[in-house]
mmJSON file of the N, C-alpha and C atoms, coordinates in Angstrom:
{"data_MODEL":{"atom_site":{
"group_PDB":["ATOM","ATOM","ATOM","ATOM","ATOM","ATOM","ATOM","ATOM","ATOM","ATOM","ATOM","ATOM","ATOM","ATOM","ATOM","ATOM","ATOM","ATOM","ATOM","ATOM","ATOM","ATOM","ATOM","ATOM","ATOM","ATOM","ATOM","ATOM","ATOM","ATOM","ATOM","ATOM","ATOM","ATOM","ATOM","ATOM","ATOM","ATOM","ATOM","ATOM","ATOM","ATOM","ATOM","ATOM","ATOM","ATOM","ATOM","ATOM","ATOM","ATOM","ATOM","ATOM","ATOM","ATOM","ATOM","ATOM","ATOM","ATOM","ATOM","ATOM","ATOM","ATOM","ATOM","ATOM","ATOM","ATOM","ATOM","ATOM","ATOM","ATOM","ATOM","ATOM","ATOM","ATOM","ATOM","ATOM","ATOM","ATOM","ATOM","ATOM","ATOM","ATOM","ATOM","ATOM","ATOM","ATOM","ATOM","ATOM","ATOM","ATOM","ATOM","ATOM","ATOM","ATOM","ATOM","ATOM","ATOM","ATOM","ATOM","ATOM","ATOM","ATOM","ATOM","ATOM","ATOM","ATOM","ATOM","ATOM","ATOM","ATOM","ATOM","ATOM","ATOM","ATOM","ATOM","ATOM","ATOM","ATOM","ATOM","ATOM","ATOM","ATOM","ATOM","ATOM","ATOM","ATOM","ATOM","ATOM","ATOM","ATOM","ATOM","ATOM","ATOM","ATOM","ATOM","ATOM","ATOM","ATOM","ATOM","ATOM","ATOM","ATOM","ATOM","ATOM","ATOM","ATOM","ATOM","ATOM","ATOM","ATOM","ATOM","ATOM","ATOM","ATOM","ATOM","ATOM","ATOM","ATOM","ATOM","ATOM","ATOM","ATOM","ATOM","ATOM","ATOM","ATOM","ATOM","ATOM","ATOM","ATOM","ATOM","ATOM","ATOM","ATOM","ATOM","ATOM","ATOM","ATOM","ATOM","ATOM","ATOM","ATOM","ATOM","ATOM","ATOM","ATOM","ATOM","ATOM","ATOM","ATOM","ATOM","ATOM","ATOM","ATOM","ATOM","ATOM","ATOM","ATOM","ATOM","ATOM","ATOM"],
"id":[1,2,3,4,5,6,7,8,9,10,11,12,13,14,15,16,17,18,19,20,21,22,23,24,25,26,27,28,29,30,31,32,33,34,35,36,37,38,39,40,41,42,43,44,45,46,47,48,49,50,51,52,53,54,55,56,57,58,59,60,61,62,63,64,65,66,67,68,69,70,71,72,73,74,75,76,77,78,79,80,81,82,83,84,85,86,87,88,89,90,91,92,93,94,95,96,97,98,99,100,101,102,103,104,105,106,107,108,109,110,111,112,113,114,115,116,117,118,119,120,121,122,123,124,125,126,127,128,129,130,131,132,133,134,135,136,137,138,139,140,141,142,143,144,145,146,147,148,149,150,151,152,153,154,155,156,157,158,159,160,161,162,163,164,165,166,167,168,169,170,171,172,173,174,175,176,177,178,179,180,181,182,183,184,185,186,187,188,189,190,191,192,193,194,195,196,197,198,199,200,201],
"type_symbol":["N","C","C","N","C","C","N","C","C","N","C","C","N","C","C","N","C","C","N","C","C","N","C","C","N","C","C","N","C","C","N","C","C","N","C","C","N","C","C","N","C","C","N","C","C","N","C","C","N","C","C","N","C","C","N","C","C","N","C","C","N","C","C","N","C","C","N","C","C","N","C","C","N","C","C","N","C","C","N","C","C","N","C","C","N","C","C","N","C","C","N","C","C","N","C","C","N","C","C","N","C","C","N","C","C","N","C","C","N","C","C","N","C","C","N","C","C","N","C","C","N","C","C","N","C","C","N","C","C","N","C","C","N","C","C","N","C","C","N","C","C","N","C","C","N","C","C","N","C","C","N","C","C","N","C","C","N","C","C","N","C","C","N","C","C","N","C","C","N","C","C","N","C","C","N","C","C","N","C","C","N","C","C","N","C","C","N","C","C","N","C","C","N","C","C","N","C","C","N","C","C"],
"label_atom_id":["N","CA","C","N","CA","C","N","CA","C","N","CA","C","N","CA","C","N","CA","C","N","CA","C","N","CA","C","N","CA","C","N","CA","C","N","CA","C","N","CA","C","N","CA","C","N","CA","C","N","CA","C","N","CA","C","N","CA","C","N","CA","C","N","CA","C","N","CA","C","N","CA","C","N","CA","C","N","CA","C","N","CA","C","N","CA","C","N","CA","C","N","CA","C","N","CA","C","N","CA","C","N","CA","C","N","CA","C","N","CA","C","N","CA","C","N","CA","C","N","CA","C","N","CA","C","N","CA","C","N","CA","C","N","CA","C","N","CA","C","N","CA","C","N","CA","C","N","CA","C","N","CA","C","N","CA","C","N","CA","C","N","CA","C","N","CA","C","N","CA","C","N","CA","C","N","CA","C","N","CA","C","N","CA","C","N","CA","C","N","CA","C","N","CA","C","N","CA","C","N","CA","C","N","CA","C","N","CA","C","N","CA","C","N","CA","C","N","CA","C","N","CA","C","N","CA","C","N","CA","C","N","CA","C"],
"label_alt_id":[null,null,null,null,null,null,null,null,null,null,null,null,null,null,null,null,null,null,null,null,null,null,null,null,null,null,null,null,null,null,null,null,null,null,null,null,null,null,null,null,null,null,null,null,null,null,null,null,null,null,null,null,null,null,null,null,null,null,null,null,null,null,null,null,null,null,null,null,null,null,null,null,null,null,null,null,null,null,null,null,null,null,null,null,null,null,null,null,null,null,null,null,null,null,null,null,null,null,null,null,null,null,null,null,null,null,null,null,null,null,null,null,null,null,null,null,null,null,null,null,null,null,null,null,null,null,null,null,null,null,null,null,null,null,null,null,null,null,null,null,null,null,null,null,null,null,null,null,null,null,null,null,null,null,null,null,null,null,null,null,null,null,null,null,null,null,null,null,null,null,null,null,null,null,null,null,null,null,null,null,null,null,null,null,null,null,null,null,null,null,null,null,null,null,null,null,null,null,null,null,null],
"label_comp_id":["UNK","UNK","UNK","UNK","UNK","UNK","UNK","UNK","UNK","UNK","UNK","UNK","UNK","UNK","UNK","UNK","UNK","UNK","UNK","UNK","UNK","UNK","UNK","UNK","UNK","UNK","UNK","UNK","UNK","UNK","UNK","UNK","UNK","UNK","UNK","UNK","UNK","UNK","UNK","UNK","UNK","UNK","UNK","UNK","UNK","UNK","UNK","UNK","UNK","UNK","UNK","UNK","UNK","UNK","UNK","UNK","UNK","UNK","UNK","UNK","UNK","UNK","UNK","UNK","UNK","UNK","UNK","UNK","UNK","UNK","UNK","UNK","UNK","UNK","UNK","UNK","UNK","UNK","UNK","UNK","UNK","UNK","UNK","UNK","UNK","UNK","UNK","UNK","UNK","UNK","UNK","UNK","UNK","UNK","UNK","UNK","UNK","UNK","UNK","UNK","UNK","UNK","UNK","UNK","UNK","UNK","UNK","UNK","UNK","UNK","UNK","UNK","UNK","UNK","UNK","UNK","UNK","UNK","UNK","UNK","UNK","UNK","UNK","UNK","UNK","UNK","UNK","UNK","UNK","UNK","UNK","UNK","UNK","UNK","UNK","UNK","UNK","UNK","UNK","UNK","UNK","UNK","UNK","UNK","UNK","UNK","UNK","UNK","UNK","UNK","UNK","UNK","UNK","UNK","UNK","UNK","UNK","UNK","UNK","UNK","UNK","UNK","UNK","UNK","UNK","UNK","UNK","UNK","UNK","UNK","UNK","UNK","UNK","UNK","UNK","UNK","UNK","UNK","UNK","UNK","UNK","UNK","UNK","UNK","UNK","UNK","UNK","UNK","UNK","UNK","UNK","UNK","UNK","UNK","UNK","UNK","UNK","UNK","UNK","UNK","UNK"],
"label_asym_id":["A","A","A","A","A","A","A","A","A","A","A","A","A","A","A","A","A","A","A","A","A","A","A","A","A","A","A","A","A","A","A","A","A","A","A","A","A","A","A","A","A","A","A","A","A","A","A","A","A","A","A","A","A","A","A","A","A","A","A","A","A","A","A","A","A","A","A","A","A","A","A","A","A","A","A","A","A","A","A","A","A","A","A","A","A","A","A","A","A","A","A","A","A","A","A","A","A","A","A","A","A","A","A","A","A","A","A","A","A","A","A","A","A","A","A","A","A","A","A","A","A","A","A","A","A","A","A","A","A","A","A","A","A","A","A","A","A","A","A","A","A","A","A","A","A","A","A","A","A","A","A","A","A","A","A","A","A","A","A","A","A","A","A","A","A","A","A","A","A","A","A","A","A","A","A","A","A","A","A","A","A","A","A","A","A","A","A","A","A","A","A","A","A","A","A","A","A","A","A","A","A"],
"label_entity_id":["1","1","1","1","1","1","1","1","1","1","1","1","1","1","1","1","1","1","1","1","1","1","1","1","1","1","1","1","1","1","1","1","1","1","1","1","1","1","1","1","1","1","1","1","1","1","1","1","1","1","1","1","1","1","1","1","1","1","1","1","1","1","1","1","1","1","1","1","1","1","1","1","1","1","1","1","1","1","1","1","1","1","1","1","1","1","1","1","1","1","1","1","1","1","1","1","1","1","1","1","1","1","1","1","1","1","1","1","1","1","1","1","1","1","1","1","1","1","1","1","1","1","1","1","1","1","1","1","1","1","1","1","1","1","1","1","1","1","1","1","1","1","1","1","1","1","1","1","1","1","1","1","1","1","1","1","1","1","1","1","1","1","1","1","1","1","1","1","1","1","1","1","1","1","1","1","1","1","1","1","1","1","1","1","1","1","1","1","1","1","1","1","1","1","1","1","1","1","1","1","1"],
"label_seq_id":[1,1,1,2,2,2,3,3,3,4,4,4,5,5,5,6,6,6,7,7,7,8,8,8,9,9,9,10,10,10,11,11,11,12,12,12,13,13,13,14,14,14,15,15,15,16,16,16,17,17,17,18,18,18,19,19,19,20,20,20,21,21,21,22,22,22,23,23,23,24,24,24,25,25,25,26,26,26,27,27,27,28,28,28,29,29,29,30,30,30,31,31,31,32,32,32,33,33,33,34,34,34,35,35,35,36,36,36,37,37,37,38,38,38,39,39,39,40,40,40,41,41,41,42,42,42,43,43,43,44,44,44,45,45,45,46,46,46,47,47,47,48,48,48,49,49,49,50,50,50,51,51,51,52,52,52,53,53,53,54,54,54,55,55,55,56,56,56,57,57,57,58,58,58,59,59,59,60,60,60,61,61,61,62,62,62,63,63,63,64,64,64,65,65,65,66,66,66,67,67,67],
"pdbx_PDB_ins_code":[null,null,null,null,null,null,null,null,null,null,null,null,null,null,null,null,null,null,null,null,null,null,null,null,null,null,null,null,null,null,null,null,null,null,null,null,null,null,null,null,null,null,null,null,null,null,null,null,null,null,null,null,null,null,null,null,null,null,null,null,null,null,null,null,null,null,null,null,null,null,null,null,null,null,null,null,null,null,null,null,null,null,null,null,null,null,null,null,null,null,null,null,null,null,null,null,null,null,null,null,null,null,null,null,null,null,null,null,null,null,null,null,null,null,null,null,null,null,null,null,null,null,null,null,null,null,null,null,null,null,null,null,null,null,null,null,null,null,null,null,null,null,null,null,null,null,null,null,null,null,null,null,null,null,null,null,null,null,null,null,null,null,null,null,null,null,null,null,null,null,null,null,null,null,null,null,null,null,null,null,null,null,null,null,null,null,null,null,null,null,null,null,null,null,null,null,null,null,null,null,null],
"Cartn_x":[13.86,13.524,12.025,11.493,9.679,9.223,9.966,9.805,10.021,11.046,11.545,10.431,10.527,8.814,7.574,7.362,6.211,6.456,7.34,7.956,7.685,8.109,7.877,6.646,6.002,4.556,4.066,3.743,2.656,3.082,4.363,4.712,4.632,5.067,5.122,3.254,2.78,1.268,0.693,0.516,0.01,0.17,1.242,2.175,1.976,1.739,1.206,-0.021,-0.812,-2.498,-2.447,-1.677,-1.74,-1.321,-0.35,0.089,-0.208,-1.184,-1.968,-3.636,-3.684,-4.845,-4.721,-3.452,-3.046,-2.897,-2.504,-2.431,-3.398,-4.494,-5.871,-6.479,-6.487,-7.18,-6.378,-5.267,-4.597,-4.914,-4.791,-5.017,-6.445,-7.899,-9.076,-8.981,-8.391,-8.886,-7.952,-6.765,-6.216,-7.268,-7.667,-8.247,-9.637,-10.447,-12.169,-12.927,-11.831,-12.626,-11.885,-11.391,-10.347,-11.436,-11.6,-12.166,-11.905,-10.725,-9.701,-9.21,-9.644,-8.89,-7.141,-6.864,-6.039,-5.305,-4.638,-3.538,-3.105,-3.509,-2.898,-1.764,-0.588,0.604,0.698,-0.143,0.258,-0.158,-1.076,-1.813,-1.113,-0.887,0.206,1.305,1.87,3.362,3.257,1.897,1.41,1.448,0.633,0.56,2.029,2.622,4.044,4.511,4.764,5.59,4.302,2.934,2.321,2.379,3.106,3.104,4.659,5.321,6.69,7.395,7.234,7.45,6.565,5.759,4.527,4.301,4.857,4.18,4.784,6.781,6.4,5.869,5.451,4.978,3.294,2.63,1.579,1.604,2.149,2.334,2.709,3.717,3.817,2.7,2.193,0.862,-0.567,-0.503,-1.579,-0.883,0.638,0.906,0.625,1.494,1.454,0.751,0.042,-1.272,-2.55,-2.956,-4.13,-4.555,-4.741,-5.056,-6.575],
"Cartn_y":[22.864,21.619,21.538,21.913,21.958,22.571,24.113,24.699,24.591,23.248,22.619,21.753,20.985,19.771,20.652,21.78,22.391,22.619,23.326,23.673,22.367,21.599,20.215,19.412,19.135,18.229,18.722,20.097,20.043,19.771,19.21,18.699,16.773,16.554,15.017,14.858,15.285,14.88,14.515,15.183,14.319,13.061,13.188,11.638,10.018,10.684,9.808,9.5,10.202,9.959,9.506,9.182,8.783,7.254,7.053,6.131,4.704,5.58,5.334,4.225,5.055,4.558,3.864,3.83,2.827,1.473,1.568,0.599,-0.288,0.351,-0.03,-0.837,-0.053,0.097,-1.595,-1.974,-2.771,-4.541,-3.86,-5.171,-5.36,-4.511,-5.019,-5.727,-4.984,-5.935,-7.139,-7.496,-8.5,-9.873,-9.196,-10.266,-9.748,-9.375,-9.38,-9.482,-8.588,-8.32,-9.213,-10.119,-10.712,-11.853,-11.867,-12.017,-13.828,-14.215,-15.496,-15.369,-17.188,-18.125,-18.066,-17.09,-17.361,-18.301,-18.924,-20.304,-18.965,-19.038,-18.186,-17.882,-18.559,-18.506,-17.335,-17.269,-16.18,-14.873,-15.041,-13.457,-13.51,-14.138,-13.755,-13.356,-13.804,-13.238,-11.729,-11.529,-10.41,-9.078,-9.849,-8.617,-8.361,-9.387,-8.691,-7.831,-8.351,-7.392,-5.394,-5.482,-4.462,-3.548,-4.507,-3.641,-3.594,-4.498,-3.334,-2.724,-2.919,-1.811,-0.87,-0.903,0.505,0.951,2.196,2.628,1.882,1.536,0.47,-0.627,-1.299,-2.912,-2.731,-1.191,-1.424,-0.758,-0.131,-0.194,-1.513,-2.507,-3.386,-4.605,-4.428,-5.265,-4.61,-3.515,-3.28,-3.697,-3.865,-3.539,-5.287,-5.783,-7.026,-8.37,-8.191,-8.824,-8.633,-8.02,-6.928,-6.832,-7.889,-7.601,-7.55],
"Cartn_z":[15.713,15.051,14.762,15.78,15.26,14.267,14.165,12.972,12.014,11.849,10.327,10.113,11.282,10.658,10.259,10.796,10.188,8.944,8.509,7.311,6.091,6.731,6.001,5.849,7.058,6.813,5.712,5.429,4.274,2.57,2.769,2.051,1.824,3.23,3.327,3.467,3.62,4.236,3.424,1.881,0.939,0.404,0.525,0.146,1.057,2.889,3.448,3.203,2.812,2.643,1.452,0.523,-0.672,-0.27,0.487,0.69,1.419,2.492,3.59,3.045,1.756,1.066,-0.206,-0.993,-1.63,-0.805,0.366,1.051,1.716,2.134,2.322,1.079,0.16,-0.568,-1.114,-1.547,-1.684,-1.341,0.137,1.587,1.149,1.217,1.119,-0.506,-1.742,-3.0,-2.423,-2.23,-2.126,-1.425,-0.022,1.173,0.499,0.26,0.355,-0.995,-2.023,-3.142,-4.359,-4.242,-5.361,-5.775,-7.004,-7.95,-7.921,-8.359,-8.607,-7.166,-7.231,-5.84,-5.819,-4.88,-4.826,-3.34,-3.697,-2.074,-1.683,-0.069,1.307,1.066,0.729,0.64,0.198,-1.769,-2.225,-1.847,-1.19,-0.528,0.636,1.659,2.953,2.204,1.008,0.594,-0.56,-0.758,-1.421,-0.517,0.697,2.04,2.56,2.55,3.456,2.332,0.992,0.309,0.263,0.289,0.34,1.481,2.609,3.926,4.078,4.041,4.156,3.049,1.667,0.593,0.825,1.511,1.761,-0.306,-0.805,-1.954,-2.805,-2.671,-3.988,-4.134,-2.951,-2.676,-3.183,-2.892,-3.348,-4.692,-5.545,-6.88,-7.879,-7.325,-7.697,-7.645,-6.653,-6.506,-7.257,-7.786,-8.76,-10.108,-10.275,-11.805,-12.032,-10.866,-11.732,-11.092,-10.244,-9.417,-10.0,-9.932,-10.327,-11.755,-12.337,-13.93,-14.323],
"occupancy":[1.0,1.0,1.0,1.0,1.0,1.0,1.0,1.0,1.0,1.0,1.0,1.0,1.0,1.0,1.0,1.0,1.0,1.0,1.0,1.0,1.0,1.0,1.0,1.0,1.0,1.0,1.0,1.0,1.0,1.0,1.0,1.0,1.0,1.0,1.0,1.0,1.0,1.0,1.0,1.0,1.0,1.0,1.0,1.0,1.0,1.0,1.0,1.0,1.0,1.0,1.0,1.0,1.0,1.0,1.0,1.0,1.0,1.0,1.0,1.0,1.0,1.0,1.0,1.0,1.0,1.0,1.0,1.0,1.0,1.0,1.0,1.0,1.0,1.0,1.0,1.0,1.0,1.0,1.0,1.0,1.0,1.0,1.0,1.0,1.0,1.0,1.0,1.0,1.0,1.0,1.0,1.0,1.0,1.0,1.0,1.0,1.0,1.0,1.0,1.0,1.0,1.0,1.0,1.0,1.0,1.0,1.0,1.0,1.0,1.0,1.0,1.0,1.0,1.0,1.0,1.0,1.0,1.0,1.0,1.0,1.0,1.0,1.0,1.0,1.0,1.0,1.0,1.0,1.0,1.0,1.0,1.0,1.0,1.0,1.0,1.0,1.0,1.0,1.0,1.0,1.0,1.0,1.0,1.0,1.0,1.0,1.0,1.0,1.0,1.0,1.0,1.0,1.0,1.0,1.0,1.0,1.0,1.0,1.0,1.0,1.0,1.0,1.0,1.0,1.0,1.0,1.0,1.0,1.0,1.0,1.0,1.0,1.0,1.0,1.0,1.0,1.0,1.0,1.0,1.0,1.0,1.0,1.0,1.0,1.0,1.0,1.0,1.0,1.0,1.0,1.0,1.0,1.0,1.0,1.0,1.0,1.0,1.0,1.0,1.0,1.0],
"B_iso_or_equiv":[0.0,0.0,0.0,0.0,0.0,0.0,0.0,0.0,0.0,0.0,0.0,0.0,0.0,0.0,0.0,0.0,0.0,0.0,0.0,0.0,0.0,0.0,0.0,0.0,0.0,0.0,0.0,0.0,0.0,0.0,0.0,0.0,0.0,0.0,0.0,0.0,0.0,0.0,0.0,0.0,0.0,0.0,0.0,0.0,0.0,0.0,0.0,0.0,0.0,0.0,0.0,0.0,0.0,0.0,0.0,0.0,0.0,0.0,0.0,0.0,0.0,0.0,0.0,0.0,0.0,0.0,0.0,0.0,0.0,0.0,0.0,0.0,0.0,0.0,0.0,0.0,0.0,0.0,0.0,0.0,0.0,0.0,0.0,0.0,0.0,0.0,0.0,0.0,0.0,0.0,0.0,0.0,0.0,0.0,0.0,0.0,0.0,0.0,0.0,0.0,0.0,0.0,0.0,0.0,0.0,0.0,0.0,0.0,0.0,0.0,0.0,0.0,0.0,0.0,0.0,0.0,0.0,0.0,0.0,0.0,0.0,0.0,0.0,0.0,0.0,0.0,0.0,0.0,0.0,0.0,0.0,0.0,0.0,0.0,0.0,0.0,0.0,0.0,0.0,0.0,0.0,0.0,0.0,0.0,0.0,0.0,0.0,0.0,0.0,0.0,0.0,0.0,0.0,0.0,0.0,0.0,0.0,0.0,0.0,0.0,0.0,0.0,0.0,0.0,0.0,0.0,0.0,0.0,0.0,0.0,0.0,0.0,0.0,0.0,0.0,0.0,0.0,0.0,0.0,0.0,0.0,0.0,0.0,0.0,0.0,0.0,0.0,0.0,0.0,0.0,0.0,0.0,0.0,0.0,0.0,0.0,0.0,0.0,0.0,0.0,0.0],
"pdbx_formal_charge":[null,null,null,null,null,null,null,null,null,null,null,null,null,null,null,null,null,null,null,null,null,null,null,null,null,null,null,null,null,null,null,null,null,null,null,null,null,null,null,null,null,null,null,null,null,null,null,null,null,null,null,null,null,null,null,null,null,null,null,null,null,null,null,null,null,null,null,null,null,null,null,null,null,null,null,null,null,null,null,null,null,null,null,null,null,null,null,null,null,null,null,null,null,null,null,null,null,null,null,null,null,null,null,null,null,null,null,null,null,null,null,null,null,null,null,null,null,null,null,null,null,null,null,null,null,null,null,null,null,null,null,null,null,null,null,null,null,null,null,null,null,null,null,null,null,null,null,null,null,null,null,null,null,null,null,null,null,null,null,null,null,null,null,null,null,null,null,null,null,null,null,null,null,null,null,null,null,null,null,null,null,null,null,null,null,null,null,null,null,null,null,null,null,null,null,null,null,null,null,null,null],
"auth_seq_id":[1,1,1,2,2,2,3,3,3,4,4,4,5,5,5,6,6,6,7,7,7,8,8,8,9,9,9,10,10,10,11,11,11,12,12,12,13,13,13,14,14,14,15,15,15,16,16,16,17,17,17,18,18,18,19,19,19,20,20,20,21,21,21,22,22,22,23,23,23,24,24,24,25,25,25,26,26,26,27,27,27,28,28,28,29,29,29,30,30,30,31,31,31,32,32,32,33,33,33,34,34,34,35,35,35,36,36,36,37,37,37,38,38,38,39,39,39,40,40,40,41,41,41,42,42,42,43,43,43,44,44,44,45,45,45,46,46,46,47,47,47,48,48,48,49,49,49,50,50,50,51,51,51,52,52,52,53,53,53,54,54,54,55,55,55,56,56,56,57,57,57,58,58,58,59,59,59,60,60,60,61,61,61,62,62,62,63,63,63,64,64,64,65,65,65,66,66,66,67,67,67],
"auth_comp_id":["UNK","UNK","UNK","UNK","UNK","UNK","UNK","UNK","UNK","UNK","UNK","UNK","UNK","UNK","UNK","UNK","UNK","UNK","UNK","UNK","UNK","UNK","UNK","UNK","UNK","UNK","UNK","UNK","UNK","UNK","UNK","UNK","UNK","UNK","UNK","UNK","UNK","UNK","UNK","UNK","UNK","UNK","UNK","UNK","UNK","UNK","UNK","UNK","UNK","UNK","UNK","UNK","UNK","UNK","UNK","UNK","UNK","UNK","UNK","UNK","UNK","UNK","UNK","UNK","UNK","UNK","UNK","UNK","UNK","UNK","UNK","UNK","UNK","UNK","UNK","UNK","UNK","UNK","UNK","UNK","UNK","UNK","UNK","UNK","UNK","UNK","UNK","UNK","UNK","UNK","UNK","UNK","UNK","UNK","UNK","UNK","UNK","UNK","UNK","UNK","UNK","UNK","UNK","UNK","UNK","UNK","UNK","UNK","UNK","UNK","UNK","UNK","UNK","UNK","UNK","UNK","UNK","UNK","UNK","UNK","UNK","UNK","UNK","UNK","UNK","UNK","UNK","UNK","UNK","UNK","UNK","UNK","UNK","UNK","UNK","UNK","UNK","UNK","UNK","UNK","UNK","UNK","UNK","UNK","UNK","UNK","UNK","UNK","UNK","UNK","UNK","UNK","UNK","UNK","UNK","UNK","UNK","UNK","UNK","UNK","UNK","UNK","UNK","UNK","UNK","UNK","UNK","UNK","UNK","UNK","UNK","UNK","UNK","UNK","UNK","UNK","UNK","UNK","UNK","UNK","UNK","UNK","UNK","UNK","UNK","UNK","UNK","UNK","UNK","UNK","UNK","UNK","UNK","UNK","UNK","UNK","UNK","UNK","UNK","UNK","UNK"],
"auth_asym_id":["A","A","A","A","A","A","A","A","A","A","A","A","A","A","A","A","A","A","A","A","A","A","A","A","A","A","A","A","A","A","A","A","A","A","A","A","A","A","A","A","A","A","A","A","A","A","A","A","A","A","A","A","A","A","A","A","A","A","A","A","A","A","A","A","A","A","A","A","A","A","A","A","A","A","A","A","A","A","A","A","A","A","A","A","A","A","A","A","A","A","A","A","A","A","A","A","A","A","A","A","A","A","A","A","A","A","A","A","A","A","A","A","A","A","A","A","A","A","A","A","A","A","A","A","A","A","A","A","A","A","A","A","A","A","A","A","A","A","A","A","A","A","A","A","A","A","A","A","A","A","A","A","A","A","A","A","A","A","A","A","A","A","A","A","A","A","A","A","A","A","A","A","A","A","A","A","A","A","A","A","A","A","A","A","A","A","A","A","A","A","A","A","A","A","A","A","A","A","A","A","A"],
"auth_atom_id":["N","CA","C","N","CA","C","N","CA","C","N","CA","C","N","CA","C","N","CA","C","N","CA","C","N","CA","C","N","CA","C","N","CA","C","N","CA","C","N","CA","C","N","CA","C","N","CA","C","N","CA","C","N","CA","C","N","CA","C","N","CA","C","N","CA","C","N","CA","C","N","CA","C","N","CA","C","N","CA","C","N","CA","C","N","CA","C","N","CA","C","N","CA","C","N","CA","C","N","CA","C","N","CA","C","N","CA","C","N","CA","C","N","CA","C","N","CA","C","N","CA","C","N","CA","C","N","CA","C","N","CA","C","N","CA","C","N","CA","C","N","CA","C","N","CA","C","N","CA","C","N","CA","C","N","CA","C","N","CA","C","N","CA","C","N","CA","C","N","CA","C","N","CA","C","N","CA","C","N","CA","C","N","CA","C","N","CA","C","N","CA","C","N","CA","C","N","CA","C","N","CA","C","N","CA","C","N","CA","C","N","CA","C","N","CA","C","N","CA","C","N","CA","C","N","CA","C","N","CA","C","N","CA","C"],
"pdbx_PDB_model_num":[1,1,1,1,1,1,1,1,1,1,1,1,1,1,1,1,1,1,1,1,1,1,1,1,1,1,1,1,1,1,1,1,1,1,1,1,1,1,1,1,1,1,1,1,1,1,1,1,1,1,1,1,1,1,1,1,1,1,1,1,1,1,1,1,1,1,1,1,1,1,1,1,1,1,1,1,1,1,1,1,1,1,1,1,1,1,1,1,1,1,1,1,1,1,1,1,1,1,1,1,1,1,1,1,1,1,1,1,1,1,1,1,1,1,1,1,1,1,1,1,1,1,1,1,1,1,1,1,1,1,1,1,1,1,1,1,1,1,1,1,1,1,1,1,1,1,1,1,1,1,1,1,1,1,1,1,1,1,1,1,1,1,1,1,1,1,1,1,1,1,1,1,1,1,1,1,1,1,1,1,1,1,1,1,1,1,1,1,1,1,1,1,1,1,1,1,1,1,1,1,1]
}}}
């Protein structure tokens, strides 16, 4: 079994670091760098969907948040 996950990480590994930092990257424009006032509501309900969709929650939050 170890030798299958080796086999594998260097495949999944990019994808987490991609993912890892869409997500950062996400959470800080949302909370620090956002331009327009946005009500808590909508940024607490921005962050949950960015943290448990992980890559589509933060794709969707650049496509249609983020203008």
């Amino acid at each position: 079994m170890f030798a299958e996950l080796m086999e594998i990480l260097p495949l999944i590994l990019p994808l987490l670091v991609v993912q890892f930092g869409l997500l950062i990257y996400c959470l800080l424009d949302l909370w620090k760098f956002s331009k327009n006032k946005r009500d808590k509501q909508d940024k607490w309900v921005w962050t949950l969907v960015v943290v448990l969709f992980g890559l589509l929650g933060a794709l969707a939050y650049l496509v249609f948040e983020r203008r």
